[in-house]
SEDO-86839 format. One record per residue (C-alpha): residue in one letter; x, y, z. Coordinates in Angstrom, 3 decimals, padded with zeros to 6 digits. Layout:
{A, {X, Y, Z}},
...
***
This chain:
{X, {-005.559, -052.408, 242.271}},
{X, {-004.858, -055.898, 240.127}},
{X, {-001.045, -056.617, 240.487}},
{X, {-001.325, -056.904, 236.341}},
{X, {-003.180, -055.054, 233.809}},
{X, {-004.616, -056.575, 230.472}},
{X, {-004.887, -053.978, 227.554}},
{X, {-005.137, -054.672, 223.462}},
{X, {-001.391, -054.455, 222.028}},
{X, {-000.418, -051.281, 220.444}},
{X, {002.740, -049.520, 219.720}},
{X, {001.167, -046.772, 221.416}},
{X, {000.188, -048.732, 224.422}},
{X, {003.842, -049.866, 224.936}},
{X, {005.088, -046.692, 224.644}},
{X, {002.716, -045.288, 227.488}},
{X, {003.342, -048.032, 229.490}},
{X, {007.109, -047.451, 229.070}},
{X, {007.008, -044.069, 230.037}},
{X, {004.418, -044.537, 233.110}},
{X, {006.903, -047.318, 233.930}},
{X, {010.273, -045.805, 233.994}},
{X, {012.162, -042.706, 234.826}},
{X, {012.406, -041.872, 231.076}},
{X, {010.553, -038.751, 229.537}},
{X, {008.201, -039.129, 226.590}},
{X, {010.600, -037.477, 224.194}},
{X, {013.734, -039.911, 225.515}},
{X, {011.390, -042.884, 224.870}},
{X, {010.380, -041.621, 221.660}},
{X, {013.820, -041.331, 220.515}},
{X, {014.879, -044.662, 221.014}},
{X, {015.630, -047.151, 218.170}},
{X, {013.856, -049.714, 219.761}},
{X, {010.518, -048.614, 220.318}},
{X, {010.941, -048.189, 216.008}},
{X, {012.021, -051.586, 216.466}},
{X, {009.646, -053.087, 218.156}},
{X, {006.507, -051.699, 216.397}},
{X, {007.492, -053.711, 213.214}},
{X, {008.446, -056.598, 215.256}},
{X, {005.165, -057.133, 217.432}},
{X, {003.521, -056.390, 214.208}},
{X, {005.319, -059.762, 212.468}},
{X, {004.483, -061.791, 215.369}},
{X, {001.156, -060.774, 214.954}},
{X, {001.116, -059.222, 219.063}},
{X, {-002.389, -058.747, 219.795}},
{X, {-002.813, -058.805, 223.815}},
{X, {-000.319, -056.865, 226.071}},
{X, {-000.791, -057.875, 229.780}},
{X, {000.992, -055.579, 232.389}},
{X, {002.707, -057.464, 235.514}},
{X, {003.495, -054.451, 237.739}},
{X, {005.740, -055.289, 240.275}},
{X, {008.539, -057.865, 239.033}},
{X, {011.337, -058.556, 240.512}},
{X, {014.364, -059.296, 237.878}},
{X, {017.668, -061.355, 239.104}},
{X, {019.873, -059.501, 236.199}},
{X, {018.488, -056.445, 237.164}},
{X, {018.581, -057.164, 241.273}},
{X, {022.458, -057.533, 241.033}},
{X, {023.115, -054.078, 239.049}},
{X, {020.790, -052.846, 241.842}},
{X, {022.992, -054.054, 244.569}},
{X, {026.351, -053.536, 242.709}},
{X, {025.816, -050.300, 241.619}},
{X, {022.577, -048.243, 242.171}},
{X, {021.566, -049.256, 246.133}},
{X, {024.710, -046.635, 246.708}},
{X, {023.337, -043.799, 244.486}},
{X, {021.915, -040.789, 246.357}},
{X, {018.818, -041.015, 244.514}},
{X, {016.333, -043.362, 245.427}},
{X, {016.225, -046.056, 242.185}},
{X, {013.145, -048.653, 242.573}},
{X, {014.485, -052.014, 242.694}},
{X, {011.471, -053.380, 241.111}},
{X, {010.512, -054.060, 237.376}},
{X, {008.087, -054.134, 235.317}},
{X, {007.417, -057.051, 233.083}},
{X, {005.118, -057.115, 229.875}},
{X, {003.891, -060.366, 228.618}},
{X, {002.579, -060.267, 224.748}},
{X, {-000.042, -062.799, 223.619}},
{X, {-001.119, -062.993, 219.344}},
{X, {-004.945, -063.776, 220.523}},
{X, {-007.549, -061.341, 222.014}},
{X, {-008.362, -061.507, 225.553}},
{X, {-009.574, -059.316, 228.382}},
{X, {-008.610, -058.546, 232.129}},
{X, {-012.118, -060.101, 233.302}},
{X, {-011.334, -063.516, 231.047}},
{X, {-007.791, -063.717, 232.399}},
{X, {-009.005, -063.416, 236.378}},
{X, {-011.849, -065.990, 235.521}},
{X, {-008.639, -068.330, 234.434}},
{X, {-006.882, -067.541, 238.181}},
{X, {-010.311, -067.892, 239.745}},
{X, {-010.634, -071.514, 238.201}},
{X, {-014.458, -070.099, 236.524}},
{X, {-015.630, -071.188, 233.118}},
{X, {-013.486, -069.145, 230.820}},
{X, {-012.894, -068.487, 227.289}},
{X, {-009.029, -068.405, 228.258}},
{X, {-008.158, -071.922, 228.458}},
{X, {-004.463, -072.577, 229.655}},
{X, {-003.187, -074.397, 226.835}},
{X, {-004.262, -071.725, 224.120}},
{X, {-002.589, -068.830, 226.619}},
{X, {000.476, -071.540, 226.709}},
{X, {-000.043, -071.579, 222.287}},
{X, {-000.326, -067.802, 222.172}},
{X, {002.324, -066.473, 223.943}},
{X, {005.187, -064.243, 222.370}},
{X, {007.624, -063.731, 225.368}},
{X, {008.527, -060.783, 227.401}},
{X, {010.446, -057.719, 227.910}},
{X, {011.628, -056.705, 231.315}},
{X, {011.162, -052.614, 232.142}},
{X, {013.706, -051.022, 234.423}},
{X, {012.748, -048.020, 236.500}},
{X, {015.560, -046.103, 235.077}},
{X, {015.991, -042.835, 233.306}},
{X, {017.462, -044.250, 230.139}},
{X, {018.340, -047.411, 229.695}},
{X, {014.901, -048.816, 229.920}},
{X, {014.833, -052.517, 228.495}},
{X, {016.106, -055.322, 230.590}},
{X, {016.040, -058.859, 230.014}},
{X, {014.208, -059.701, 226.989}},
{X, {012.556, -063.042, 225.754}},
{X, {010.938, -062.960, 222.429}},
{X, {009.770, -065.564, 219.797}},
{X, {011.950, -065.147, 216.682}},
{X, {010.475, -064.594, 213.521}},
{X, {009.105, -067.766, 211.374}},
{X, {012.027, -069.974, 209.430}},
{X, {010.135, -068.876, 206.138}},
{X, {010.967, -072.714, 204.878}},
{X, {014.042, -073.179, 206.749}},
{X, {015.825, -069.815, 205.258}},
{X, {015.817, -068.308, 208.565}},
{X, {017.756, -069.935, 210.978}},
{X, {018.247, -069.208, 214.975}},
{X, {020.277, -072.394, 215.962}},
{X, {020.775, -071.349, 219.549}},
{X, {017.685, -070.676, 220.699}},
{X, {016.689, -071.957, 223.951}},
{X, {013.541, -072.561, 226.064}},
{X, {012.820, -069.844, 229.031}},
{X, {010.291, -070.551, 231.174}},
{X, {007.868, -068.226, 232.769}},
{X, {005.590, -068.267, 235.954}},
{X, {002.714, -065.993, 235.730}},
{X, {000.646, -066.006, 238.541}},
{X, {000.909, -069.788, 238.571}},
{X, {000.281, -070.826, 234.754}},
{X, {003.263, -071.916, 233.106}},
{X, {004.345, -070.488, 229.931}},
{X, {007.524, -070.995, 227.544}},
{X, {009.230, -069.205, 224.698}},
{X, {011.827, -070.598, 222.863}},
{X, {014.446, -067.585, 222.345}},
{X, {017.468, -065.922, 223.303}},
{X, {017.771, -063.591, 226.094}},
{X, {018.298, -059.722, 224.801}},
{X, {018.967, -056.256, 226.828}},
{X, {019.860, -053.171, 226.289}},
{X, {022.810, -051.533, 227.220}},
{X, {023.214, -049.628, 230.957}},
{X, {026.594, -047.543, 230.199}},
{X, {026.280, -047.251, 234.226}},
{X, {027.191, -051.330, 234.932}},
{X, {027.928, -052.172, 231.374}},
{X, {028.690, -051.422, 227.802}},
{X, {028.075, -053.099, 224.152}},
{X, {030.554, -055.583, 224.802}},
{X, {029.074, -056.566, 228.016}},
{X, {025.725, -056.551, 226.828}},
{X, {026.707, -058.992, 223.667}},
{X, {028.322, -061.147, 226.305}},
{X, {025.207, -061.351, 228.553}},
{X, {023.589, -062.760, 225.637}},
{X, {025.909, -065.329, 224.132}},
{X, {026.532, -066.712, 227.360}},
{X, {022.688, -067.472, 227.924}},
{X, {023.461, -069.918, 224.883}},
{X, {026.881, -070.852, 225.805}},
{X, {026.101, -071.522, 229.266}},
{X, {023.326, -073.748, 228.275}},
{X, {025.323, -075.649, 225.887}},
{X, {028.299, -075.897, 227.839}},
{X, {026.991, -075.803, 230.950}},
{X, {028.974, -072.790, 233.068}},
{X, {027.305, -070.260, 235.215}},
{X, {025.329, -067.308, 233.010}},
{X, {026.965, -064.264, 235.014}},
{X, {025.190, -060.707, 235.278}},
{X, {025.863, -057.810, 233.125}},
{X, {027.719, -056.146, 236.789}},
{X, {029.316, -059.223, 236.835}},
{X, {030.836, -059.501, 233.708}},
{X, {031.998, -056.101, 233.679}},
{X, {033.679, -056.495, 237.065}},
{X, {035.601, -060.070, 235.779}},
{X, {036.528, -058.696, 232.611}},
{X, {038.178, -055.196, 234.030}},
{X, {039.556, -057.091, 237.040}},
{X, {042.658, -058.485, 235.450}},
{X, {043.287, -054.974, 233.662}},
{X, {043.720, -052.791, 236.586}},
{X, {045.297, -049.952, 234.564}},
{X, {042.551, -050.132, 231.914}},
{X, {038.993, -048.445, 232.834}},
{X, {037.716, -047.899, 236.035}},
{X, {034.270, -051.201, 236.840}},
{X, {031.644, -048.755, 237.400}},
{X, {030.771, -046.516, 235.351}},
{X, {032.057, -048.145, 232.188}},
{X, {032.588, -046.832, 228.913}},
{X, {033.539, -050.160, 227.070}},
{X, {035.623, -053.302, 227.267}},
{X, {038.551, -053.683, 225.106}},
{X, {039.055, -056.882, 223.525}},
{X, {041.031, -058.368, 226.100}},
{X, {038.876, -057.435, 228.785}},
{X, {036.006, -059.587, 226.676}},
{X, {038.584, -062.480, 226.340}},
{X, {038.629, -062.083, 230.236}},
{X, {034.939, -062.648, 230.718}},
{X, {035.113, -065.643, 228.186}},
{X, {037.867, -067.229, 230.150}},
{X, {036.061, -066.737, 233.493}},
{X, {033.277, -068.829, 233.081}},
{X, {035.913, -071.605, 231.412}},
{X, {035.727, -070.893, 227.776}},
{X, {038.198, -070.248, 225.798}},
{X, {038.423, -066.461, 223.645}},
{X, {039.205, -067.351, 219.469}},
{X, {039.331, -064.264, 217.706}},
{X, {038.918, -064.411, 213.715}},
{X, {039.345, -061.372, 211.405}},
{X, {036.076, -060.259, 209.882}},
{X, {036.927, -057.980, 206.943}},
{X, {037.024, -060.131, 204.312}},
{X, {032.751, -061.270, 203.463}},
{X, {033.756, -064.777, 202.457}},
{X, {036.175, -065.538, 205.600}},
{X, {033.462, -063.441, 207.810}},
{X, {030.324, -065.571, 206.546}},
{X, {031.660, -068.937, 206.480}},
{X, {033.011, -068.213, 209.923}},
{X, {029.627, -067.376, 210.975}},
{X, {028.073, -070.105, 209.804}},
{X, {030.465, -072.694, 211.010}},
{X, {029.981, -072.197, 214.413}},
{X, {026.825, -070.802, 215.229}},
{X, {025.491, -073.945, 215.078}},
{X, {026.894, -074.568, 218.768}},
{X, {026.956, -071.229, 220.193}},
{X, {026.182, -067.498, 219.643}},
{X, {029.452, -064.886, 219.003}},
{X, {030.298, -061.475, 219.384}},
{X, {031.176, -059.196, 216.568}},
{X, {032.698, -055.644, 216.569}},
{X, {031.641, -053.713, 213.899}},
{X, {032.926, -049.563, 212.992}},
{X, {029.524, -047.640, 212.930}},
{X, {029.527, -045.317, 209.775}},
{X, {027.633, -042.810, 209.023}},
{X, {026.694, -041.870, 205.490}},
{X, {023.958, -039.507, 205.487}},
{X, {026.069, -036.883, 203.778}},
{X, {027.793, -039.360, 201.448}},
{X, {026.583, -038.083, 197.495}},
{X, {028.774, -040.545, 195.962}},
{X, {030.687, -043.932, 196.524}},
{X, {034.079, -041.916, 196.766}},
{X, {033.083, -039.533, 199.891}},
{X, {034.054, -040.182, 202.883}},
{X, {031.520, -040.940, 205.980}},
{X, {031.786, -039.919, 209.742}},
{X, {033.006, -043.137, 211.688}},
{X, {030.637, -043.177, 214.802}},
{X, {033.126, -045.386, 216.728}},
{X, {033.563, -049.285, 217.662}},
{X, {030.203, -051.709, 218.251}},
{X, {029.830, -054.637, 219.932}},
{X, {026.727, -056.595, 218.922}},
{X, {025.851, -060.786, 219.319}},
{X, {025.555, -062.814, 216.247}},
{X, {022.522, -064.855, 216.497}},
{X, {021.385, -066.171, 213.370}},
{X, {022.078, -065.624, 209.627}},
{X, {019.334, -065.910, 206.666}},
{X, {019.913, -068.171, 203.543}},
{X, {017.833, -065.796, 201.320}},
{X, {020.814, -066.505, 198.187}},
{X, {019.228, -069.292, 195.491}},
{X, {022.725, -070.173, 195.102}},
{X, {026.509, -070.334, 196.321}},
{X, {028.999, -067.742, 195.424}},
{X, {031.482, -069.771, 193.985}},
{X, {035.026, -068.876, 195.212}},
{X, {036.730, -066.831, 192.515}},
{X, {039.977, -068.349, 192.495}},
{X, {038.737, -072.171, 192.762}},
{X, {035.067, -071.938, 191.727}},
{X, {034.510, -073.802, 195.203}},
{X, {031.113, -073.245, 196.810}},
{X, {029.879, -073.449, 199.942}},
{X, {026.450, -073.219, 201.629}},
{X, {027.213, -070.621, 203.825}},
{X, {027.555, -067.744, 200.872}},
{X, {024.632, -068.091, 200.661}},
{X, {024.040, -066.269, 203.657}},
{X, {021.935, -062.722, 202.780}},
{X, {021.431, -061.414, 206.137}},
{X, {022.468, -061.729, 209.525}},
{X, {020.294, -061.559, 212.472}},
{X, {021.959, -059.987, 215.851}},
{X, {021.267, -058.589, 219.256}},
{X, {022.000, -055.104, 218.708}},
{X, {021.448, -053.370, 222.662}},
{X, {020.888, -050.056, 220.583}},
{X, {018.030, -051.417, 218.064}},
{X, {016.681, -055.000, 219.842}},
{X, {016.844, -058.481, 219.027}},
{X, {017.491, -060.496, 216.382}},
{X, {017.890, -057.112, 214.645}},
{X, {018.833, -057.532, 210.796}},
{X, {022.196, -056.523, 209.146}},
{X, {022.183, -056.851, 205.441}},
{X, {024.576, -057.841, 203.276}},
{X, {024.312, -055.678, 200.180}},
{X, {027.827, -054.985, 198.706}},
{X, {028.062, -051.705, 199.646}},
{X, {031.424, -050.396, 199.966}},
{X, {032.032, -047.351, 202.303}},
{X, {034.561, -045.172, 202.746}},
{X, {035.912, -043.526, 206.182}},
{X, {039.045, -042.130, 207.951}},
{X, {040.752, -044.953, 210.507}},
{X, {043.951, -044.410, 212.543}},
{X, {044.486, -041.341, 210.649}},
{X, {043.952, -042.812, 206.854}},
{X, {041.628, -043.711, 204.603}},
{X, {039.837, -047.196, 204.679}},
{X, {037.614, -048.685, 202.267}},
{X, {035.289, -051.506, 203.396}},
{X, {032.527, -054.208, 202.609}},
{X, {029.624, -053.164, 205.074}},
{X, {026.473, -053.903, 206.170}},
{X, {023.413, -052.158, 206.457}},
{X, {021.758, -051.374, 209.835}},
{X, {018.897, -050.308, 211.925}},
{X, {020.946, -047.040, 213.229}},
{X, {019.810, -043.504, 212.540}},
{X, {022.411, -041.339, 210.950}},
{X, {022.487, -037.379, 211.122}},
{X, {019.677, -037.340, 209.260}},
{X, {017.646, -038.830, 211.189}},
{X, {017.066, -041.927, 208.602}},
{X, {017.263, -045.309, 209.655}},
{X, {019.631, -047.344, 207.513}},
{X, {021.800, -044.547, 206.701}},
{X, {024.517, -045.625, 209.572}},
{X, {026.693, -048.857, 208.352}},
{X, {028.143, -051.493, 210.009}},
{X, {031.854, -052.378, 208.925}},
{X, {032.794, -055.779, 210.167}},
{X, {036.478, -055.834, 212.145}},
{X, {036.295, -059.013, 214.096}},
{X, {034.388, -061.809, 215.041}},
{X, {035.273, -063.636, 219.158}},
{X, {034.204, -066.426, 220.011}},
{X, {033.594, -068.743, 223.136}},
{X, {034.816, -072.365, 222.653}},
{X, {035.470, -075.638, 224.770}},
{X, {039.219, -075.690, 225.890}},
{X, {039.362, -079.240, 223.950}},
{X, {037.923, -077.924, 220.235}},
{X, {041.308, -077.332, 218.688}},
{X, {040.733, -077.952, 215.375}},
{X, {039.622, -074.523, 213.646}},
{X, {037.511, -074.100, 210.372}},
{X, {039.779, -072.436, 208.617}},
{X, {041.927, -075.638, 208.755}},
{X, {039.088, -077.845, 207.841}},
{X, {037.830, -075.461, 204.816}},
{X, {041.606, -075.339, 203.813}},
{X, {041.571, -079.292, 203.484}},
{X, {037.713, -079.249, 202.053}},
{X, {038.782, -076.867, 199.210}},
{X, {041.866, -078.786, 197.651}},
{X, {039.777, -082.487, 197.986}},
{X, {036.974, -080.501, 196.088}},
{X, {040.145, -079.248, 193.920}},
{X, {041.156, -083.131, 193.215}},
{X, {037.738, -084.259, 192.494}},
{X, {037.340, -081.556, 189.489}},
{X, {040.286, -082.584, 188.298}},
{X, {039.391, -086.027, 187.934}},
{X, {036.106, -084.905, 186.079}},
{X, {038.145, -082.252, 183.602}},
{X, {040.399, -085.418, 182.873}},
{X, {037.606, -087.446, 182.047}},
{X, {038.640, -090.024, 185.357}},
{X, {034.902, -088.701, 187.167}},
{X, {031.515, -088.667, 185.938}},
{X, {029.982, -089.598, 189.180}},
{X, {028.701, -086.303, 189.727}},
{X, {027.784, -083.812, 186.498}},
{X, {027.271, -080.406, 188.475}},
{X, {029.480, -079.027, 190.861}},
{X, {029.529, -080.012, 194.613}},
{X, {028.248, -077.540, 197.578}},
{X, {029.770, -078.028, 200.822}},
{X, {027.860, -077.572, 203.961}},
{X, {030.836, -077.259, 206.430}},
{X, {030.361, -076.583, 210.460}},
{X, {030.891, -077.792, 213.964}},
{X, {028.350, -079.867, 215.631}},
{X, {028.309, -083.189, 218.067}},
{X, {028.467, -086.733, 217.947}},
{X, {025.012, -086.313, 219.443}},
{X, {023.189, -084.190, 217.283}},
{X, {024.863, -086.289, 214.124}},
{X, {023.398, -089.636, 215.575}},
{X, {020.259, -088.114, 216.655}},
{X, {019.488, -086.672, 212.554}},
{X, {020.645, -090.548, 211.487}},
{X, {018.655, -092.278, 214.670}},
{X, {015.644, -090.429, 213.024}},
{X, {015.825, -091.049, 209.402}},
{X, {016.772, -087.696, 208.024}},
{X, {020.194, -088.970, 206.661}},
{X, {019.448, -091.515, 203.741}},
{X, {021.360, -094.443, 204.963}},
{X, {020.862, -098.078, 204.362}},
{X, {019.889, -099.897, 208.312}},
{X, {023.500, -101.384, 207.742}},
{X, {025.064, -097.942, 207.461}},
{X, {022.861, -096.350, 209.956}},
{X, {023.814, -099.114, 212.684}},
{X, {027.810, -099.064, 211.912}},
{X, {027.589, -095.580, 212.147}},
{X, {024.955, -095.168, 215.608}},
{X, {027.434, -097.779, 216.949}},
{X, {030.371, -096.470, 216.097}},
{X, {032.909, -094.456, 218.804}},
{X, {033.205, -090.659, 217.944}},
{X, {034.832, -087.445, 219.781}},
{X, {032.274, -084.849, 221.233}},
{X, {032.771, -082.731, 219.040}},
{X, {032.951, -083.055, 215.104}},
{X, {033.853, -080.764, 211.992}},
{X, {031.063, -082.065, 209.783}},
{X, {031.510, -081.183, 205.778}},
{X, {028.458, -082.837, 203.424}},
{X, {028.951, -082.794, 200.198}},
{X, {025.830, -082.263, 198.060}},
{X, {024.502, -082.430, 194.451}},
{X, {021.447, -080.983, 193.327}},
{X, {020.884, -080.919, 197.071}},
{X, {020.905, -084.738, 197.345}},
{X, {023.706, -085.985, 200.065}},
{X, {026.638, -087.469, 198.658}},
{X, {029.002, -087.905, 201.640}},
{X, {029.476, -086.689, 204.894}},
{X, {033.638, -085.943, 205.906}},
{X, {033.953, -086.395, 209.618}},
{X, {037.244, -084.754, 211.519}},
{X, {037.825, -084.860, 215.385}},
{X, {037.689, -081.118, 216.600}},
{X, {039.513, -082.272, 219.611}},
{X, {042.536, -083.766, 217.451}},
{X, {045.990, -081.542, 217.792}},
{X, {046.982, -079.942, 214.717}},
{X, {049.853, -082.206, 213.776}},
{X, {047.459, -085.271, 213.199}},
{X, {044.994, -085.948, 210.033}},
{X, {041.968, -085.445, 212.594}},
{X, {039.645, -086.878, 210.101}},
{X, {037.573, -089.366, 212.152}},
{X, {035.629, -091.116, 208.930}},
{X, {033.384, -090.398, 206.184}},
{X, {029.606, -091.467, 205.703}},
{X, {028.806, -092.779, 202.020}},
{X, {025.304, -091.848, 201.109}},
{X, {026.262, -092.342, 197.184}},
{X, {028.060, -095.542, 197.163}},
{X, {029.386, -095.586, 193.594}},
{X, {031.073, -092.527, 194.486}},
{X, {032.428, -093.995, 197.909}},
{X, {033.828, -097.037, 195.991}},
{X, {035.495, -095.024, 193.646}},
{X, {037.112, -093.057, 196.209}},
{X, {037.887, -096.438, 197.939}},
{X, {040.063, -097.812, 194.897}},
{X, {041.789, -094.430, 193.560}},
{X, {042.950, -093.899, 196.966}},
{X, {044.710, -097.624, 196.486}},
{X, {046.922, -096.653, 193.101}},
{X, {050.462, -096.360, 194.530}},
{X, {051.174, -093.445, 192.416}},
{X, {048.365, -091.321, 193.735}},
{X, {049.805, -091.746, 197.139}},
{X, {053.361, -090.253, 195.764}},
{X, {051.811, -087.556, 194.136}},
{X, {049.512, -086.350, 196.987}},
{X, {051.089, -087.627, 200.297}},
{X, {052.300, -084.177, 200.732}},
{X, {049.405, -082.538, 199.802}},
{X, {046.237, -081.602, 201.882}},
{X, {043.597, -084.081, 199.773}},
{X, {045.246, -086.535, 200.840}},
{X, {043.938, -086.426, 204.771}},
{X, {040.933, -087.285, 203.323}},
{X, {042.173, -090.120, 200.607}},
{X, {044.372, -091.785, 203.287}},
{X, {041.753, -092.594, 205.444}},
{X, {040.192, -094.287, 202.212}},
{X, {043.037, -096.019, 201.640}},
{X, {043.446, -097.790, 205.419}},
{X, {040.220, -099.099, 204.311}},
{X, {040.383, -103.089, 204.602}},
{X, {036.430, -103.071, 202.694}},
***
């Protein structure tokens, strides 16, 4: 027998294959959200070849093995399963001719151009799916967006293949929970970005309940409590930030803001509405979620301005949110459709923004469980101190002072209202997008600003108009909190710069707004000596 098998993709296929694979029954593979999942998802990829690697052995799934299951009574395989999805046709004879180094229809590159990822199997009764790699679905002219996305590569039988992705599995409530499993994945794009060791799911669990001795017993494990997860953050040298999520605005901006570095958890209150006739019943809480926040979808034509200010930002825009969801799969949506639900907490009732899901309720119907946002955690650099919240707090009263300028008839620069794109990115990616022209600056702007000496890291806020840049506001994310941590701002419309430039010179602007936030942007205009 072949160590692989080649057979045409079908959701069928994959769930025979799971089932001749594992320790799961039919009806316990049938059951599962993912397999749902994943017919809808091979299907927008376009899957069209499945080939069959039989005996893999898995380094996430080799440490559970020796942490955990080596000691069980019953004799668990310690070998995989990996399956390897292609969106051309191909059979088991053209793929050997390939190895064999014979004339073949299967040239190397076009395997490389075809290939969709993988998904580990374990040889387990329930928890089935181990480490996944998948190609993400198409950016759909930039409105999807998966900014921490990495390559993986893969040795099969000696050709070498790559998707770009982020690594997904689903929960083993023997060696891990939720939490652990949304940690797994963010730090395979922390750990990449920040370079620290990517720890296994036993391995997390045991580093986040080790400093908690009177909290759950390591193995089995139920769930980690929120410190526990700050524990795992802080043992590969991150540190936890933990921002409340209930509020949509707060929630997406946060999102937004820093996903553009690195993945986050979020811990959402499953509820389920299937017997919910009208918006004032109240639905059965299923309990506390952990998922990993992956992406987010721009799907909104427009900003929601802020009520109170009319300010708007880029990021509410944000329709959707992509996560890994160890229950459903990955990059798993979670709408955002203004649906309010209603459910008992700590013994009272609580009324909440949600967002839909891929859960099945008691009925049996998918999308009739909601996700309730609580909290978002995050794993940052020791030295980013500067938080968005203080950046968007400065952003929002400068955007204040400019419309006041144009309702007094001081402005007419700019005749529609500005939309801020605010988040944290690098000195490197900034001088990389101006290095290759995608920043319209004049070559004596683009040189004093490539040349110029910048912190690692950078709160970035562009201000556009009728999506043309206008300016770019620069702060040091590294700064302490007591200093302006603006590091400089980028003038793409220079009649607006110059304005800026000489209001920020009138002596009785400075006494009216030295005290005010606006002015750690104007001051730095005003040190100007050009």
């Amino acid at each position: 027998m072949e160590p692989f098998e080649v057979v045409p993709y079908e959701i069928e296929q994959l769930t025979n294959v799971l089932i001749k694979k594992t320790k799961a029954d039919e009806n316990t593979v049938n059951k599962k959200l993912h397999t749902v999942y994943f017919k809808d998802y091979f299907k927008a990829l376009n899957a069209k070849t499945l080939l069959i690697e039989h005996s893999y052995i898995d380094h996430d799934f080799l440490e559970d093995y020796s942490g955990y299951y080596v000691r069980c009574f019953t004799r668990y395989p310690r070998k995989c399963t990996r399956l390897h999805f292609f969106d051309i046709h191909f059979q088991e004879n053209d793929f050997i001719s390939l190895l064999q180094g014979n004339n073949s229809i299967l040239a190397e590159e076009k395997l490389r151009k075809a290939y969709l990822g993988f998904i580990v199997i374990k040889p387990l009764p329930r928890t089935i799916f181990g480490r996944t790699c998948l190609k993400t679905y198409d950016s759909d002219h930039d409105r999807r967006n998966f900014p921490n996305i990495r390559s993986y590569e893969v040795n099969l039988f000696g050709i070498e293949l790559c998707v770009n992705s982020l690594a997904f599995q689903e929960q083993d409530d023997v060696v891990s929970a939720c939490a652990t499993s949304a940690l797994w994945t963010i730090f395979h794009g922390s750990g990449v970005f920040f370079q620290h060791k990517i720890p296994s799911p036993v391995e997390i669990t045991k580093i986040a309940c080790e400093k908690d001795p009177l909290g759950t017993r390591y193995f089995p494990n139920s769930g980690l409590t929120d410190s526990q997860m700050a524990n795992a953050i802080r043992s590969v040298g991150l540190e936890p930030y933990i921002v409340n999520a209930s509020e949509e605005r707060i929630l997406k901006s946060t999102l937004y803001a820093y996903l553009k570095i690195v993945p986050l958890a979020m811990a959402i209150d499953l509820v389920d509405i299937s017997n919910v006739s009208n918006p004032h019943d109240r639905g059965d809480c299923m309990g506390r979620h952990a998922v990993a926040v992956t992406g987010f979808s721009l799907g909104l034509d427009k900003p929601v301005p802020f009520k109170e200010t009319g300010f708007c930002l880029r990021a509410s825009r944000i329709d959707k949110i992509y996560v890994h969801d160890d229950q459903v799969g990955p990059f798993a949506r979670m709408v955002s459709d203004n649906l309010t639900v209603s459910y008992d907490k700590n013994g009272e009732k609580n009324d909440s923004l949600s967002f839909s899901t891929s859960w099945r309720g008691k009925d049996g119907r998918i999308g009739s469980v909601r996700g309730v946002p609580i909290f978002i955690l995050l794993p940052l650099y020791h030295k980013i101190r500067i938080t968005f919240i203080q950046v968007l707090d400065i952003i929002i009263h400068f955007d204040g002072f400019l419309e006041a300028l144009k309702k007094a008839n001081f402005f007419k620069l700019i005749d529609e209202r500005i939309e801020w794109d605010i988040y944290l990115t690098t000195n490197n990616k900034l001088k990389t997008e101006i290095f290759n022209g995608i920043l319209p600056l004049s070559s004596e702007l683009r040189r004093e600003v490539l040349l110029d000496n910048k912190p690692r890291f950078l709160w970035r806020a562009t201000a556009f108009c009728k999506e043309k840049h206008k300016l770019d506001i620069l702060f040091d994310a590294t700064d302490i909190e007591q200093g302006l941590f603006i590091n400089g701002v980028i003038g793409y419309d220079k009649q607006l710069f110059d304005f800026l430039h000489k209001s920020s010179k009138e002596p009785s602007l400075e006494k009216i707004l030295q005290d005010r936030l606006e002015w750690v942007i104007l001051s730095w205009f005003s040190k100007l000596t050009h």
